[in-house]
DSSP file (Angstrom, degrees, kcal/mol; ACC not computed):
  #  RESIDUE AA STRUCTURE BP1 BP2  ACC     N-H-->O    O-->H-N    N-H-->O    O-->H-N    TCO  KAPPA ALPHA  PHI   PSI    X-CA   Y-CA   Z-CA
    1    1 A X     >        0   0    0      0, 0.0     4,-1.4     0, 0.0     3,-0.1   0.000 360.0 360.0 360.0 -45.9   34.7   13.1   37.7
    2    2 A X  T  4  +     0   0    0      1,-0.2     4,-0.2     2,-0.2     0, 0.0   0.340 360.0  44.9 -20.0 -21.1   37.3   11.3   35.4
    3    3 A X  T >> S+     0   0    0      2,-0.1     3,-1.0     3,-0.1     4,-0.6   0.840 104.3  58.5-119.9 -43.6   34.9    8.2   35.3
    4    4 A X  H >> S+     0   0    0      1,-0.3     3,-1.4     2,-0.2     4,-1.2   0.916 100.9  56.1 -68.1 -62.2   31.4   10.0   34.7
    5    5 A X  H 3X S+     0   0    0     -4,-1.4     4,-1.4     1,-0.2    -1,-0.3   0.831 118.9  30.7 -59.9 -23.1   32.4   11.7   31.4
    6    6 A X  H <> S+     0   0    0     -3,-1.0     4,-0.5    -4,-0.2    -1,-0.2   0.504 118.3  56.5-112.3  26.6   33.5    8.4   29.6
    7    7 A X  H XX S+     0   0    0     -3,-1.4     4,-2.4    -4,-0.6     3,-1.4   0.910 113.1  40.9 -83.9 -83.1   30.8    6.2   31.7
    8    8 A X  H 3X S+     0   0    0     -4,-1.2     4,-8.7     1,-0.3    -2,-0.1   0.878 119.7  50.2 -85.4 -67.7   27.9    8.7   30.2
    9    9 A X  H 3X S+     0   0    0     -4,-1.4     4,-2.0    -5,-0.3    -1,-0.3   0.911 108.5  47.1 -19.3 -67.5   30.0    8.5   26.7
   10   10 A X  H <X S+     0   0    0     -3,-1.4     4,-1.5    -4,-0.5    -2,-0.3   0.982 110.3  58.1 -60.5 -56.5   30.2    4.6   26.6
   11   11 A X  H  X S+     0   0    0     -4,-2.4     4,-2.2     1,-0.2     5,-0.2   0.974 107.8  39.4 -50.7 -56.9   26.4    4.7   27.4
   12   12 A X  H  X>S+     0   0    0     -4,-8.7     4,-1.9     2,-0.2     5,-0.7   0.996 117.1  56.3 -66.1 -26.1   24.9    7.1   24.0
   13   13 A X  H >X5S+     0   0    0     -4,-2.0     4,-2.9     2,-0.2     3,-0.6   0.813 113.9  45.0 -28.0 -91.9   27.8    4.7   22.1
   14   14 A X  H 3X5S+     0   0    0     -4,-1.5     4,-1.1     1,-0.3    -1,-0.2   0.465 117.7  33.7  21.5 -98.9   25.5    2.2   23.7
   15   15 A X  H 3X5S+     0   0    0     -4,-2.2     4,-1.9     1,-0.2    -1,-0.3   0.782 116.9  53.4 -74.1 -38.2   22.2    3.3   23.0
   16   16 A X  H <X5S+     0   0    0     -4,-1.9     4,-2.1    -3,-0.6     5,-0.3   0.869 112.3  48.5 -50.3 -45.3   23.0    4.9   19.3
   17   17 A X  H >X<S+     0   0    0     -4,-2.9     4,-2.4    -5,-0.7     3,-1.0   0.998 108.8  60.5 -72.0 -54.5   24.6    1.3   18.3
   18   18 A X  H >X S+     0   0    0     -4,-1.1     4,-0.8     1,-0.3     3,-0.6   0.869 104.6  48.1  -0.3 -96.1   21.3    0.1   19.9
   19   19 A X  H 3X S+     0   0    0     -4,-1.9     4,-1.4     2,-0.3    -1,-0.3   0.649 105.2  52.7  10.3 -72.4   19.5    1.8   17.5
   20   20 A X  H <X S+     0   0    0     -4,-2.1     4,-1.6    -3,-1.0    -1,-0.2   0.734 103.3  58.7 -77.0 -26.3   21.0    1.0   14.7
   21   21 A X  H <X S+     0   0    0     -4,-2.4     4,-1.4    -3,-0.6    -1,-0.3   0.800 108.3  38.4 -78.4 -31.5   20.7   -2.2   15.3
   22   22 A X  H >X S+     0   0    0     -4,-0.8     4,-2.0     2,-0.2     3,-0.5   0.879 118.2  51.7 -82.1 -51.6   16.8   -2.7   15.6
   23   23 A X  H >X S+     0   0    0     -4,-1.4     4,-1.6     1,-0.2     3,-1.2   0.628 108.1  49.6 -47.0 -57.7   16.2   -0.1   12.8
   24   24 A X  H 3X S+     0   0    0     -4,-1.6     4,-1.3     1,-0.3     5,-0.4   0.861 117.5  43.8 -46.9 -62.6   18.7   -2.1   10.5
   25   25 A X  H <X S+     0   0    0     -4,-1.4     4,-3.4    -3,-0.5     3,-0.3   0.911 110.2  55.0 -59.6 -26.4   16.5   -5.3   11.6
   26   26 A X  H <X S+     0   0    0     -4,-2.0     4,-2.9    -3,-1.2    -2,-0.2   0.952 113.2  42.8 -62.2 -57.5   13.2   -3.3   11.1
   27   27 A X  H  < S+     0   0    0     -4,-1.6     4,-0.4    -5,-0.4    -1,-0.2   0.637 114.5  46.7 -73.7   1.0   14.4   -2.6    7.4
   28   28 A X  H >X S+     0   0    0     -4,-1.3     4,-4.4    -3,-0.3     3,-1.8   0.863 116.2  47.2-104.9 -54.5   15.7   -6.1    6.6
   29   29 A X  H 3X S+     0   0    0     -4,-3.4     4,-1.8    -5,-0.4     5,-0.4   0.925 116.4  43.6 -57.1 -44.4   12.3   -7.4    8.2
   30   30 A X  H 3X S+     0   0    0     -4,-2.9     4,-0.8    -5,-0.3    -1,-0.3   0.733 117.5  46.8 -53.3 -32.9   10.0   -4.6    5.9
   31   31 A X  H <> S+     0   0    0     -3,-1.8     4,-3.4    -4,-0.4    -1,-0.2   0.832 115.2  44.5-148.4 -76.0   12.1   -5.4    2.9
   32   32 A X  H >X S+     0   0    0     -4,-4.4     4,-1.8     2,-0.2     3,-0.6   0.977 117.0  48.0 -41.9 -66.1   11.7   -9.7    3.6
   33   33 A X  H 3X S+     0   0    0     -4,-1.8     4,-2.6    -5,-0.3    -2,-0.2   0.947 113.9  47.8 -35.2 -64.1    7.9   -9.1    4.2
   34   34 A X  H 3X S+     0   0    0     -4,-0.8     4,-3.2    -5,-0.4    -1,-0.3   0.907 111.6  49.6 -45.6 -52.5    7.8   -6.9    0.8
   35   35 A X  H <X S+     0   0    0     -4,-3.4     4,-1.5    -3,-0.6    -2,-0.2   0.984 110.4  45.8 -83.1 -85.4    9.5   -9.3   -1.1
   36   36 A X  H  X S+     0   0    0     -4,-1.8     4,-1.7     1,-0.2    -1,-0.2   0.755 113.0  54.5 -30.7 -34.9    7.3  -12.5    0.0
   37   37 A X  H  X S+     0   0    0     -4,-2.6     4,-2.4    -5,-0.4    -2,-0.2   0.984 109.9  44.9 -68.9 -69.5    4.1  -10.4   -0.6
   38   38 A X  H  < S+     0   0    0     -4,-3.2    -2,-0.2     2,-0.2    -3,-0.2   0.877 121.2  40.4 -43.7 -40.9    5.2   -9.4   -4.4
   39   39 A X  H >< S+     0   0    0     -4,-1.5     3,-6.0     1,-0.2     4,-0.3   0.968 109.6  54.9 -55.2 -77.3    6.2  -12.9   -5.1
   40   40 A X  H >X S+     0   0    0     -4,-1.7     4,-1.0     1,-0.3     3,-0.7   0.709 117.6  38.3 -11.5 -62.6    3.5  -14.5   -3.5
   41   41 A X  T 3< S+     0   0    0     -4,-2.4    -1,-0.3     1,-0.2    -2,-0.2   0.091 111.5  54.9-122.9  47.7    0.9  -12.3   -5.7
   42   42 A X  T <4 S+     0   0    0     -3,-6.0    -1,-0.2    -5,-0.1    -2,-0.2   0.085 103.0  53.8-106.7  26.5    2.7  -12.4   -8.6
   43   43 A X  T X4 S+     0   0    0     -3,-0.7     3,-0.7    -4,-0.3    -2,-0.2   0.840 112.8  49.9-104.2 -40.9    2.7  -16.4   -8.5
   44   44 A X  T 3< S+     0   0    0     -4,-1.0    -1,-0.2     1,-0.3    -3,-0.1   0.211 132.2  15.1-100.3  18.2   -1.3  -15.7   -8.1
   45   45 A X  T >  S+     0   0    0      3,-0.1     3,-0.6     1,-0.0    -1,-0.3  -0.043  71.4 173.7 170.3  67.1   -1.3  -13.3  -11.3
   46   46 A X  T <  S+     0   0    0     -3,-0.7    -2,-0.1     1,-0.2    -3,-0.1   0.962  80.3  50.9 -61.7 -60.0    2.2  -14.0  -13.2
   47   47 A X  T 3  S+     0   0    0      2,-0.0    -1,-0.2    30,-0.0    30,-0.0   0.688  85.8 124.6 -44.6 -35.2    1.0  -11.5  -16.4
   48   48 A X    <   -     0   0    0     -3,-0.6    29,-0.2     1,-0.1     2,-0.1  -0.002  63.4-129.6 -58.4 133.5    0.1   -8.6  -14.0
   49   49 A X  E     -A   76   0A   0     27,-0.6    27,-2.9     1,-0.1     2,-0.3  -0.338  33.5-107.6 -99.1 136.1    1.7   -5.1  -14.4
   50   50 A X  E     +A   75   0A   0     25,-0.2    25,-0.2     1,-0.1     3,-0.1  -0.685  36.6 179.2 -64.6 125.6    3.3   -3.5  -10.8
   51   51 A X  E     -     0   0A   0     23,-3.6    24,-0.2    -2,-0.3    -1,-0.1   0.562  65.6 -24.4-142.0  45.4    1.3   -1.0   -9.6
   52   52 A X  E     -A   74   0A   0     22,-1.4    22,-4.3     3,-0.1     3,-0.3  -0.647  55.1-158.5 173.1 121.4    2.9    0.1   -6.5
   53   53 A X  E    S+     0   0A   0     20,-0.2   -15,-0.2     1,-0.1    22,-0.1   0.854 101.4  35.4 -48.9 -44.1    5.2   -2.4   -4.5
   54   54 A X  E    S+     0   0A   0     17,-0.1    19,-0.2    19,-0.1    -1,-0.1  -0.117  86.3 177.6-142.5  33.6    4.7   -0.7   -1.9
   55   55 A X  E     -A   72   0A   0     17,-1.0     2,-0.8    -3,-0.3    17,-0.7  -0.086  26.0-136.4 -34.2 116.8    1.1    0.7   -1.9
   56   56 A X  E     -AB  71 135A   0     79,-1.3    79,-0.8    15,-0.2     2,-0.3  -0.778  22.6-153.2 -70.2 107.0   -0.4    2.9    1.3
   57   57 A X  E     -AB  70 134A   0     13,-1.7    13,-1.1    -2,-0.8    77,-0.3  -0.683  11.8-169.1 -62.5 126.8   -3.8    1.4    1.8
   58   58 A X  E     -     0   0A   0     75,-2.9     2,-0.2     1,-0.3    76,-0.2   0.621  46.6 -91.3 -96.5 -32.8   -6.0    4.1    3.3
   59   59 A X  E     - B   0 133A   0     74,-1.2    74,-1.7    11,-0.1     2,-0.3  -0.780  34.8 -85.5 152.4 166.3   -9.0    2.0    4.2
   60   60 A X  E     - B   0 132A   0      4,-0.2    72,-0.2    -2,-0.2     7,-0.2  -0.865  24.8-146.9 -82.6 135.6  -12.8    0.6    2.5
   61   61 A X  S >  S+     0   0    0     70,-2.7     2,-2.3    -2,-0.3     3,-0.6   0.573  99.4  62.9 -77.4 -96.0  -15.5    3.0    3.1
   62   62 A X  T 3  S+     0   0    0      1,-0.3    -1,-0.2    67,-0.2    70,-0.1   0.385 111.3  45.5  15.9 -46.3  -18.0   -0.1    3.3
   63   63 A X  T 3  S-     0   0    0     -2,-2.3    -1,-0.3     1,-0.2     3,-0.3   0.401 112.4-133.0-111.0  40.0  -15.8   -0.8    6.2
   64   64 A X    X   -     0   0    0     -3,-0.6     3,-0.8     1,-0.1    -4,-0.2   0.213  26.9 -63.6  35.3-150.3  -15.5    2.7    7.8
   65   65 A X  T 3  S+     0   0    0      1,-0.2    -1,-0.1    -6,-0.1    -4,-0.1   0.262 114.0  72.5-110.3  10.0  -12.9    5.4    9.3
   66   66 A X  T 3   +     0   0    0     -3,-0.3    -1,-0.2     2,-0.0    -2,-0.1   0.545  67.7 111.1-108.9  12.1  -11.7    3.2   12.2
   67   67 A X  S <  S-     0   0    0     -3,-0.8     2,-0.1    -7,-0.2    -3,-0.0  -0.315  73.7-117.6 -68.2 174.3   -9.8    0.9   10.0
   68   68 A X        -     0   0    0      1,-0.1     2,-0.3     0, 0.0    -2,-0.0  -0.468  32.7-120.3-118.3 165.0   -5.5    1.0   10.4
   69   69 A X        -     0   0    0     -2,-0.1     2,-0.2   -10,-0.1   -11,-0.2  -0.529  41.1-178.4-110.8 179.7   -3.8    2.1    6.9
   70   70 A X  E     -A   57   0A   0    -13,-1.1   -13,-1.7    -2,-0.3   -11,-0.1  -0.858  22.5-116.0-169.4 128.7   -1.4   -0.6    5.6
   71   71 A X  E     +A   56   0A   0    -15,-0.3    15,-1.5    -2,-0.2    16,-0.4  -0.071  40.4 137.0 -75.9-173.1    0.9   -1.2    2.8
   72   72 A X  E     -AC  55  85A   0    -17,-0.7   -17,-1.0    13,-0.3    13,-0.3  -0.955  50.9 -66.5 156.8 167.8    0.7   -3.8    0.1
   73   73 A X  E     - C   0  84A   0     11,-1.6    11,-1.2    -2,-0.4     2,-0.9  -0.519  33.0-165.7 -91.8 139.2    1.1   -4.8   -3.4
   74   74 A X  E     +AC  52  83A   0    -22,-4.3   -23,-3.6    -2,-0.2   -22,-1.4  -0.955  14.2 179.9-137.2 135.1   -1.4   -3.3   -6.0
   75   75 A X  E     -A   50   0A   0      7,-3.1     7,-0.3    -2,-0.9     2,-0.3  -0.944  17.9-144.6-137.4 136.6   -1.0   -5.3   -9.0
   76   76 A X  E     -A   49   0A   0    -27,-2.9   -27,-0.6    -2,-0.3     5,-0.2  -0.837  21.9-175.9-104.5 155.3   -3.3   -4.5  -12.4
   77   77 A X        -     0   0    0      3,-0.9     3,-0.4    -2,-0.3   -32,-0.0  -0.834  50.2 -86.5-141.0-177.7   -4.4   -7.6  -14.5
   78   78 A X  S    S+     0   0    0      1,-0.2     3,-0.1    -2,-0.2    -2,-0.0   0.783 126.4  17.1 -83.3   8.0   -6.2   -7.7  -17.6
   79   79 A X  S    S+     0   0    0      1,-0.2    17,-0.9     2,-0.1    18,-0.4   0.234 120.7  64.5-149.5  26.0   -9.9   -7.6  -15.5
   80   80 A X  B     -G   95   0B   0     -3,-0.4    -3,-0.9    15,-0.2    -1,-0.2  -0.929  56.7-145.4-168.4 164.7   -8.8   -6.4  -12.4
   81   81 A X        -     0   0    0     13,-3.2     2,-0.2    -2,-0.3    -5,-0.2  -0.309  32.6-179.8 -52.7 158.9   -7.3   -4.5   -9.3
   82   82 A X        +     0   0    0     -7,-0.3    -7,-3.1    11,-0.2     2,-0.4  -0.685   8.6 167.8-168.2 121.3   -5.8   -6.4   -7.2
   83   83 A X  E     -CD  74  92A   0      9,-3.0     9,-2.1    -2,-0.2     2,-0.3  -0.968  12.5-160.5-132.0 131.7   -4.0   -5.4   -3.7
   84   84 A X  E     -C   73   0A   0    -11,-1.2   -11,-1.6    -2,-0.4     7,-0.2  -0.890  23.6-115.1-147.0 151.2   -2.7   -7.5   -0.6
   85   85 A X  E  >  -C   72   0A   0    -13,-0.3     4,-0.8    -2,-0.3   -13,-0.3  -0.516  14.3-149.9 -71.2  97.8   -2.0   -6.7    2.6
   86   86 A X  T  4 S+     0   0    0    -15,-1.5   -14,-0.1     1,-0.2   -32,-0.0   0.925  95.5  28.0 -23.9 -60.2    1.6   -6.9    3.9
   87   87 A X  T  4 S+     0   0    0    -16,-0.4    -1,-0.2     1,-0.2   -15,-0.1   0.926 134.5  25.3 -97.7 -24.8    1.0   -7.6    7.4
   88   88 A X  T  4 S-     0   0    0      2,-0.1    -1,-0.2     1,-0.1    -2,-0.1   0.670  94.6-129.4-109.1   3.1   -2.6   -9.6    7.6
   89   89 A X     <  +     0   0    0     -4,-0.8    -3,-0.1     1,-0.2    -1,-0.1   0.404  50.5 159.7  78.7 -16.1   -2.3  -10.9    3.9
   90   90 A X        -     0   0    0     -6,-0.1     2,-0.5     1,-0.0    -1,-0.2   0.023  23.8-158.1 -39.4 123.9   -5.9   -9.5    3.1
   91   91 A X        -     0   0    0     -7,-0.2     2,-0.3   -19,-0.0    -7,-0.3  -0.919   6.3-159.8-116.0 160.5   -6.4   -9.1   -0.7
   92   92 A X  B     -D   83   0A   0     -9,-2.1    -9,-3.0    -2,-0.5     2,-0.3  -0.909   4.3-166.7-125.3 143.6   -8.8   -7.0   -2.1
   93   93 A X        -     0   0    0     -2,-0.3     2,-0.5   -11,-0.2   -11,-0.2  -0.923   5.4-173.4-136.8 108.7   -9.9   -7.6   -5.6
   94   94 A X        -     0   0    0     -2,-0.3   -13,-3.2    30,-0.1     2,-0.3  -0.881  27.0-132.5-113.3 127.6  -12.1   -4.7   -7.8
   95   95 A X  B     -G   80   0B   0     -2,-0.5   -15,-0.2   -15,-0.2    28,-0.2  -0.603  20.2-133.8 -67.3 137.9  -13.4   -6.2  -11.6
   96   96 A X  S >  S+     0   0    0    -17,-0.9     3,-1.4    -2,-0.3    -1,-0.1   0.818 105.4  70.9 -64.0 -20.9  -12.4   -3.0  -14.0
   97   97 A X  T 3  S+     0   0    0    -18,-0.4    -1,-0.2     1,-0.3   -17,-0.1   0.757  97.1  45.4 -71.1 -31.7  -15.6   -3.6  -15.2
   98   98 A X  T 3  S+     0   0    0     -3,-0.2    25,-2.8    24,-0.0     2,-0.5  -0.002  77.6 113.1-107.8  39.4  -16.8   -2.3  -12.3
   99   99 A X  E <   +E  122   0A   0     -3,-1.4    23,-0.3    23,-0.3     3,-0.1  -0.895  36.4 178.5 -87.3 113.8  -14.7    0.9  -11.6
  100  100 A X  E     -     0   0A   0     21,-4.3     2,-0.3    -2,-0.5    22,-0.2   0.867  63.2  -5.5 -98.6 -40.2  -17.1    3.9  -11.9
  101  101 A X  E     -E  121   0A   0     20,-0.7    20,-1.2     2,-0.0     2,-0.4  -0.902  54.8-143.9-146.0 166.3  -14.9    6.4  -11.1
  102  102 A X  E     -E  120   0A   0     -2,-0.3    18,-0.2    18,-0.2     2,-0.2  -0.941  24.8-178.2-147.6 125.8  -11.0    7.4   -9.8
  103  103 A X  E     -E  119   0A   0     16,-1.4    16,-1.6    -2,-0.4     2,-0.2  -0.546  20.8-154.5 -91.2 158.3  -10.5   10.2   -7.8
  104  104 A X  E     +E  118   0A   0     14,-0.2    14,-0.2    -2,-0.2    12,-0.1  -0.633  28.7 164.8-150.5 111.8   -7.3   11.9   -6.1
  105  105 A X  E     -E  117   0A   0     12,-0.7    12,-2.7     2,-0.3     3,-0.1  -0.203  45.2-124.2-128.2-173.9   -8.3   13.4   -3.5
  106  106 A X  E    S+     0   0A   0     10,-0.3     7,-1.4    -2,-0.1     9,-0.3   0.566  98.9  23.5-128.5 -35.2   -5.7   14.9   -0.4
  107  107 A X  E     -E  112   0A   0      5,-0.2     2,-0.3    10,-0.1    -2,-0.3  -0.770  58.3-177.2-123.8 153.4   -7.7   12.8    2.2
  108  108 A X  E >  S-E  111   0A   0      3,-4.6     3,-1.8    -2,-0.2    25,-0.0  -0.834  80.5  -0.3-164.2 150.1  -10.0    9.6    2.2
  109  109 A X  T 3  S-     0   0    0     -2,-0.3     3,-0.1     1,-0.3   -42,-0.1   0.744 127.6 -59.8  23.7  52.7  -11.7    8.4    5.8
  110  110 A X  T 3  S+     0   0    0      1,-0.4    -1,-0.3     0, 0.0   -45,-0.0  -0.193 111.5 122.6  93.9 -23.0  -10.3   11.2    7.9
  111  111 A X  E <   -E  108   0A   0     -3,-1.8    -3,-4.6   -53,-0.1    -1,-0.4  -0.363  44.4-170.5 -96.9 136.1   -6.6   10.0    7.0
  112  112 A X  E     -E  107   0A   0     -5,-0.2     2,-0.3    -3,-0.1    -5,-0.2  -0.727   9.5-178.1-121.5-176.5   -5.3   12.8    5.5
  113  113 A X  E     -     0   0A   0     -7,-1.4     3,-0.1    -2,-0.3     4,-0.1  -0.995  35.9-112.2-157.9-178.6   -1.6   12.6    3.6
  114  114 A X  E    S+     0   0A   0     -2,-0.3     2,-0.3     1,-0.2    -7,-0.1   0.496  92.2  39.0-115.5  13.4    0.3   15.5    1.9
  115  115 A X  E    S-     0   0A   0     -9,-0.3    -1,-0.2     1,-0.0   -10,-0.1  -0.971  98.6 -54.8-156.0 168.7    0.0   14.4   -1.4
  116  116 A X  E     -     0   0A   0     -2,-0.3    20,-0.3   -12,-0.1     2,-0.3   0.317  41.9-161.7  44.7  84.5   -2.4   12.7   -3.9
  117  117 A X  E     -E  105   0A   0    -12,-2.7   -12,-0.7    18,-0.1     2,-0.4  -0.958  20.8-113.6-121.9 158.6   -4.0    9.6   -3.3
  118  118 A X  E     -EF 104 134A   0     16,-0.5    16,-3.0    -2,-0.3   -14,-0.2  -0.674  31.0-172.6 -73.8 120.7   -5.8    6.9   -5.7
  119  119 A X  E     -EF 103 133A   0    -16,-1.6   -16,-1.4    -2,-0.4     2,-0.4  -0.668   4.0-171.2-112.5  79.4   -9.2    6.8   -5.1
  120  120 A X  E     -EF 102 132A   0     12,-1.5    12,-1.5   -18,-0.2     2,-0.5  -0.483   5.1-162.5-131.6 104.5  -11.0    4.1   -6.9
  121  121 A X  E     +EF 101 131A   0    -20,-1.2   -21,-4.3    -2,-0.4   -20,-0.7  -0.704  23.3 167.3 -95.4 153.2  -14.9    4.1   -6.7
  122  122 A X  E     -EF  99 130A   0      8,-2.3     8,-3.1    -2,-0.5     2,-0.5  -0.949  36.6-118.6-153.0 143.2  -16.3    0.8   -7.7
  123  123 A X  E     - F   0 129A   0    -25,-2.8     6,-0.2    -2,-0.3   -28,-0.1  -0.970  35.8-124.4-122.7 138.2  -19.6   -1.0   -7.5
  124  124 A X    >   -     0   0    0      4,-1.3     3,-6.0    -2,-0.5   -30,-0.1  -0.184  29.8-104.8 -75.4 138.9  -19.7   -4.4   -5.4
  125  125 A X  T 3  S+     0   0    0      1,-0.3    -2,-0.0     2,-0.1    -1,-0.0   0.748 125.1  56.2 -12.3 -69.4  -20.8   -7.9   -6.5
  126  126 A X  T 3  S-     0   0    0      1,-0.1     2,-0.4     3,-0.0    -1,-0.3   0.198 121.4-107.4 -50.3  -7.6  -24.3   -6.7   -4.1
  127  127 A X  S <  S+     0   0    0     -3,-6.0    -2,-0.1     1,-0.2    -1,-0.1  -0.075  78.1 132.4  89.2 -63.5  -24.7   -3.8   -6.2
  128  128 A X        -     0   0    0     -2,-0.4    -4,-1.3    -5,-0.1     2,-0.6   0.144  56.6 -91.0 -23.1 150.0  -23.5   -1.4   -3.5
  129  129 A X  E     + F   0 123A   0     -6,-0.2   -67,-0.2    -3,-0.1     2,-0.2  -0.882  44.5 165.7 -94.0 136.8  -21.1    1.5   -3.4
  130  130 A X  E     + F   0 122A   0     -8,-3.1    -8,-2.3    -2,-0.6     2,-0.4  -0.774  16.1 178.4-127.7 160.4  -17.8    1.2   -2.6
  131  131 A X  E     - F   0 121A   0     -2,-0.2   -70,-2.7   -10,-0.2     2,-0.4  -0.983   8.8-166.3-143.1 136.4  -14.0    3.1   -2.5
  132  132 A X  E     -BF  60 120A   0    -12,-1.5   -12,-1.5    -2,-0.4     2,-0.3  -0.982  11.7-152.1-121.1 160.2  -10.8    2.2   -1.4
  133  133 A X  E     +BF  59 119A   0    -74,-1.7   -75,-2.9    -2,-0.4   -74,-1.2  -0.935  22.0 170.2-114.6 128.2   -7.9    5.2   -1.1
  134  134 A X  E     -BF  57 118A   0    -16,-3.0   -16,-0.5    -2,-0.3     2,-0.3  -0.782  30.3-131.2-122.4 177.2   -4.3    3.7   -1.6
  135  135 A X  E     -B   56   0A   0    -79,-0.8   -79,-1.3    -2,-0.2     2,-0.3  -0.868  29.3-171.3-110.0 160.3   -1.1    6.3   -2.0
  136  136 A X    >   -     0   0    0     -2,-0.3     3,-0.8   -20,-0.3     6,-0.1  -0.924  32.6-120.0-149.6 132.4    0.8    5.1   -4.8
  137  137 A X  T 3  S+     0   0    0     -2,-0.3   -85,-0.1     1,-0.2   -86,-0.0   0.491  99.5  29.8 -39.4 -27.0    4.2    6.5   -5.8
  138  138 A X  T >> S-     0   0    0      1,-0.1     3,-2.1     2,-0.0     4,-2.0  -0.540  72.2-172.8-135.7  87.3    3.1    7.9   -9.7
  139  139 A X  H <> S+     0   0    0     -3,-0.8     4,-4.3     1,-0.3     5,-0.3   0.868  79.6  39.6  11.7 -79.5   -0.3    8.9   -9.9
  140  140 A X  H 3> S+     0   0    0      1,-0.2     4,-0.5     2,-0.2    -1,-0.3   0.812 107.9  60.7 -86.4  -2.8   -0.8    9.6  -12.7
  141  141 A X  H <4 S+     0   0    0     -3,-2.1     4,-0.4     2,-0.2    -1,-0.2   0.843 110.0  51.3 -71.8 -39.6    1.2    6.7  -14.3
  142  142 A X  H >X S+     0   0    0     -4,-2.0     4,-3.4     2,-0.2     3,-1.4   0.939 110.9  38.8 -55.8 -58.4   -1.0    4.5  -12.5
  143  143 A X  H 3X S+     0   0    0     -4,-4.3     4,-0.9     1,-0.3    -1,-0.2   0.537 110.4  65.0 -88.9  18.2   -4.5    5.8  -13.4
  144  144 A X  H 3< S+     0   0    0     -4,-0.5    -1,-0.3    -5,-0.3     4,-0.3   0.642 110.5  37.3 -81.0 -21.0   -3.0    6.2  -16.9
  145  145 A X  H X4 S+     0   0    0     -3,-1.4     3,-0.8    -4,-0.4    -2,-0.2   0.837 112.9  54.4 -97.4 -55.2   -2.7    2.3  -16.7
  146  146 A X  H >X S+     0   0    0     -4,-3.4     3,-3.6     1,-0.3     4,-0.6   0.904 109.5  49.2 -33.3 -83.0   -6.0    1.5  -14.9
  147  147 A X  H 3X S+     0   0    0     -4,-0.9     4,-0.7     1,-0.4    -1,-0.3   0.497 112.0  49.4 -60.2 -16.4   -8.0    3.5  -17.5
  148  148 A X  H <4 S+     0   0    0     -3,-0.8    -1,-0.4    -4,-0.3    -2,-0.2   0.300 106.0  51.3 -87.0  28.6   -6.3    1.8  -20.1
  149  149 A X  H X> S+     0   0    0     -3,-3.6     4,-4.1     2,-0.1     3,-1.6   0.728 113.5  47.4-115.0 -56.6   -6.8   -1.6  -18.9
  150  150 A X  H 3< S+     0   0    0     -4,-0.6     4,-0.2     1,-0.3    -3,-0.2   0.547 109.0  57.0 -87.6  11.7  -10.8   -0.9  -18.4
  151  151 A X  T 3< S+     0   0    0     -4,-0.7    -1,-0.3    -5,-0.2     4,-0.2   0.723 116.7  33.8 -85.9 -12.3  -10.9    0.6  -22.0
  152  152 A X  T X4 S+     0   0    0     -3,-1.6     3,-3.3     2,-0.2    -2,-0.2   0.899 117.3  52.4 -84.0 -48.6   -9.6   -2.5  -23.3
  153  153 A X  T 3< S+     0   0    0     -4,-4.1    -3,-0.2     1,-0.3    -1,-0.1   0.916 105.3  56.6 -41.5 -32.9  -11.3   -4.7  -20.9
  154  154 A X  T 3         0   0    0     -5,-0.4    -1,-0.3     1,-0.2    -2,-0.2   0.605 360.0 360.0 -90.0  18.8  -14.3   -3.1  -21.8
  155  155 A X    <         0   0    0     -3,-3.3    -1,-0.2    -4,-0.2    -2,-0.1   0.323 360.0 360.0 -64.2 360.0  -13.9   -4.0  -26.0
């Protein structure tokens, strides 16, 4: 009985140090990953104003509700959006000139979140309509910057 309590002991030590150890690698890797993505597309659009590091991508409608959400850089420039993809590198690019509306709506393609999100309706190169839903850490700082990037753009 003398050996079970610090056998059982040694073991959550163990697994808790475990633990600590992938999460610790998890954040270094999230953190590296983060870093190389801002760099990377501010290299492709040094002037461009941050606006979110660390964007929740919610999806395209064009490309429907079974897409995975994702984080990523969303960077404003002086005639466009512009967001990549952390993990597949995917950028998405919307002209301000072709922003019809921004929304912030609770939800966007079932994904629901428990606050806010940027919802940026937009019409495609084809003519079509399109949205993508990010979260972005200040709202309203954000579409306070948007809309004054497509009232200048549009001078």
């Amino acid at each position: 009985m003398d050996f079970v309590i610090p056998l059982v002991l040694t073991i959550i030590i163990a697994l808790l140090l475990l633990f600590v150890i992938i999460f610790g690698a998890a954040q270094l890797f999230i953190r590296s990953l983060a870093s190389r993505n801002l760099t990377a597309a501010l290299e492709r659009f040094p002037q461009a104003h941050i606006l979110g590091r660390d964007a929740l991508m919610f999806g395209q409608q064009s490309k429907g509700i079974a897409q995975l959400r994702g984080n990523g850089t969303l960077l404003l420039t002086e005639r466009e959006l512009y967001f990549r993809k952390w993990i597949t590198t995917t950028e998405y690019i919307i002209p301000l000139g072709s922003i019809t509306s921004i929304e912030t709506p609770r939800g966007y393609l079932g994904k629901t979140y428990s606050k806010p999100l940027l919802k940026i309706n937009y019409q495609r190169d084809d003519g079509q309509r399109d949205s993508i839903g990010w979260y972005v850490r200040d709202l309203e700082a954000v579409i306070a910057k948007i809309e004054a990037a497509r009232s200048k753009a549009a001078l």
